[in-house]
C-alpha positions in Angstrom: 161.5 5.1 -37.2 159.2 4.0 -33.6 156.9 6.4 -35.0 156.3 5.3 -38.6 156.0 1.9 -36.6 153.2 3.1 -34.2 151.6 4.6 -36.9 151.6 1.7 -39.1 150.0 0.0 -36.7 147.5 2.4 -36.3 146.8 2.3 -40.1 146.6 -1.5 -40.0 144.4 -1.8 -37.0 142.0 1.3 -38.5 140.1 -0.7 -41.0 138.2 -3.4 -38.1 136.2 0.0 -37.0 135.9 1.2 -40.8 132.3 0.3 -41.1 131.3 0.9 -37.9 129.4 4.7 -37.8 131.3 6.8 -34.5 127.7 6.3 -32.3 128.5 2.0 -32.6 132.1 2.9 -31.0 130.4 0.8 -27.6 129.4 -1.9 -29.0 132.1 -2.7 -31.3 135.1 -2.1 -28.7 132.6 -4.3 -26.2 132.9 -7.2 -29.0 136.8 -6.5 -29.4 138.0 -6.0 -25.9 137.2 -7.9 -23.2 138.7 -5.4 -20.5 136.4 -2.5 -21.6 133.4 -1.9 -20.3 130.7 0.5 -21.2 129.4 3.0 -18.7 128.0 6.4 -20.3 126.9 8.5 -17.5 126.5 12.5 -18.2 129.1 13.2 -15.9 132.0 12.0 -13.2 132.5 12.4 -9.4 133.2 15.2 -7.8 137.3 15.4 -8.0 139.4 17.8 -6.0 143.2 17.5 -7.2 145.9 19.6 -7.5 148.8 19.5 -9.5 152.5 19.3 -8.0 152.9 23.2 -7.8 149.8 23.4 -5.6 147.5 24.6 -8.7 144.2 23.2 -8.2 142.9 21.1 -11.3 139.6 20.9 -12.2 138.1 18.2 -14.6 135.7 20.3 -16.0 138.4 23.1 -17.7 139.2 20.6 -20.0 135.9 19.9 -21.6 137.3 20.4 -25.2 139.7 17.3 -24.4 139.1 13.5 -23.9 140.7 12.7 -20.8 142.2 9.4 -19.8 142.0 9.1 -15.8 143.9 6.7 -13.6 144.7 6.3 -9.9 147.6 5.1 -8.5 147.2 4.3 -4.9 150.2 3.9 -2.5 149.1 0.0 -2.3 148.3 -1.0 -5.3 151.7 -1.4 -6.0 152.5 -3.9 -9.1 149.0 -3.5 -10.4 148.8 -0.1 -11.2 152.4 0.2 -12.0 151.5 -1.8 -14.8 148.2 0.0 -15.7 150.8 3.0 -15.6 153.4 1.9 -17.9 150.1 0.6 -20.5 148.4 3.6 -20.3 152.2 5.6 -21.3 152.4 3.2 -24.2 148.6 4.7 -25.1 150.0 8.2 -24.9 152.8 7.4 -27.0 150.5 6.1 -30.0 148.3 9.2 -29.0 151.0 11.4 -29.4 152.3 10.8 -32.5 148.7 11.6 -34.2 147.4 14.8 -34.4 145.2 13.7 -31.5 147.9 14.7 -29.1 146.3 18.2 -28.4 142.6 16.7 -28.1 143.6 14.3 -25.6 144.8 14.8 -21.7 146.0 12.0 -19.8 145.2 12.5 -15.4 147.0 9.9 -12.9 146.2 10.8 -9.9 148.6 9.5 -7.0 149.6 9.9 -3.1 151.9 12.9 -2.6 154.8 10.4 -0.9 153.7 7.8 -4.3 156.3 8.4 -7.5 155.1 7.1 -11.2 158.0 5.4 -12.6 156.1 4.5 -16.0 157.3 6.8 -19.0 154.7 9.6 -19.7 155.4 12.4 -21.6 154.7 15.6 -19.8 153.0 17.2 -23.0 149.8 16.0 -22.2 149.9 13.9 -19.0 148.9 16.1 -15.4 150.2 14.3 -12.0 148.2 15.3 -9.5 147.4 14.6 -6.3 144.3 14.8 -4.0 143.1 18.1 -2.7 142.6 18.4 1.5 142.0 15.1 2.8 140.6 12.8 0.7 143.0 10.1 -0.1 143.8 8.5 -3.8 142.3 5.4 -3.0 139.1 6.6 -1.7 139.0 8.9 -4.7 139.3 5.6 -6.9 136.9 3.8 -5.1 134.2 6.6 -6.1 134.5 6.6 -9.6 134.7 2.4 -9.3 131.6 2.6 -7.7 130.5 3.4 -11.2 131.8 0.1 -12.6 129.2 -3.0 -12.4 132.2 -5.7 -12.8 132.8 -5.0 -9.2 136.9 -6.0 -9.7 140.2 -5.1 -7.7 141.8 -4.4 -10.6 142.9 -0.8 -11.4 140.5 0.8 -13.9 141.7 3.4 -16.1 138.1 6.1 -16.8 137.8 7.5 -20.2 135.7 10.8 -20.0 134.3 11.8 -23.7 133.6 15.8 -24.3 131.7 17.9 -21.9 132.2 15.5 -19.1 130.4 12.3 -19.9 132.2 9.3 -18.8 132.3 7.3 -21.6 133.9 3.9 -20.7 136.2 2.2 -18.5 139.3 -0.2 -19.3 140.0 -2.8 -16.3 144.2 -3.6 -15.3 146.5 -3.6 -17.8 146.0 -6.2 -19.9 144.0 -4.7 -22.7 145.2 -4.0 -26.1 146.9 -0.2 -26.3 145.5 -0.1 -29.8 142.0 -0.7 -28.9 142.1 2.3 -26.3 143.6 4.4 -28.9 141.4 3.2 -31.3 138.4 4.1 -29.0 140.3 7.4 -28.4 140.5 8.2 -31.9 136.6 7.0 -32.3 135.2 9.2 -29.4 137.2 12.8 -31.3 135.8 11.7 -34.3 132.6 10.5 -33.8 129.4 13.8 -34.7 126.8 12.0 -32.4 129.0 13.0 -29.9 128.4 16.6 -27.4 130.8 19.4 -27.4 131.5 21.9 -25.8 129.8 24.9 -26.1 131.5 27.8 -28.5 132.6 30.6 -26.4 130.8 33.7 -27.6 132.8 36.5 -29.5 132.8 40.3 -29.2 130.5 40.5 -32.4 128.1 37.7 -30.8 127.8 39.6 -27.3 127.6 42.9 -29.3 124.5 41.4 -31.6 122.8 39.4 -28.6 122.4 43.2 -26.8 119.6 43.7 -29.3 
């Protein structure tokens, strides 16, 4: 029954981006949400993470996916605890759509920090930074590429082939508009993606 309800939703919500064209997605979630924030740069940080096994995981592998990032500092405590729990409640909307295979959710968190909020392992990676680097000073790099200059925790949606697409500040925004954003960026043409991996009968034809 939830996910008839979440669905419903989804349906009911749909129809305020209906006559917006996929490229407009910016301008109409800018009007509709006040925690988002445009950003659109070609690509992210440098992120070294690793996932709990010791597996190192790299941003760029998953160029066919949108990926939701989030950080979740050992002192950010109530703040991003909250960010967490929103951001499962996005997954769970995600997730009953056929956009659960498109889209990968990263928190990335202190080794001794535990994420109490109720992901679903499907398509959500803990991981944790790589050598030395800290999760806080690994947030504070990609918030460098915010111009709102808040504390609050901000949760980095990065489109196809890398490009950091938009940002939504602390936990207060709608779960619907992200997924509807979500949902925009797979579906909107304009956008990049990835590059088609060749086949034997392309690299046999491209010897001549």
């Amino acid at each position: 029954m939830k996910r008839f309800l979440i669905l419903a939703l989804l349906l009911v919500a749909q129809p305020a981006f209906a006559n917006h064209p996929g490229e407009r997605i910016d301008e109409v979630m800018t009007e509709q949400e006040p925690a988002f924030e445009v950003v659109d740069h070609p690509s992210t940080p440098n992120l070294d993470i690793e996932k709990s096994g010791g597996d190192v995981l790299r941003l760029g592998d998953l160029n066919d996916q949108i990926i939701v990032l989030s950080f979740a500092p050992r002192n950010c405590d109530s703040p991003c605890a909250k960010q967490q729990a929103v951001l499962a409640g996005v997954q769970e909307q995600v997730n009953v759509s056929p956009m659960k295979g498109m889209v990968t959710f990263v928190t990335v968190h202190d080794a001794d920090a535990s994420i109490q909020a109720p992901w679903d392992e499907a398509n959500w990676q803990p991981v944790i930074p790589s050598d030395e680097e800290t999760t806080a000073a690994a947030a504070d790099r990609f918030a460098a590429l915010s111009s709102r200059g808040q504390e609050l925790p901000m949760a980095h949606v990065i489109d196809r082939n890398g490009r950091h697409a938009g940002i939504f500040h602390g936990s207060d925004f709608s779960k619907t508009n992200l997924t509807l954003y979500i949902n925009q960026l797979i579906n909107n043409a304009h956008a990049p993606k990835p590059p088609a991996k060749n086949g034997w009968w392309e690299w046999l034809t491209g010897m001549f």
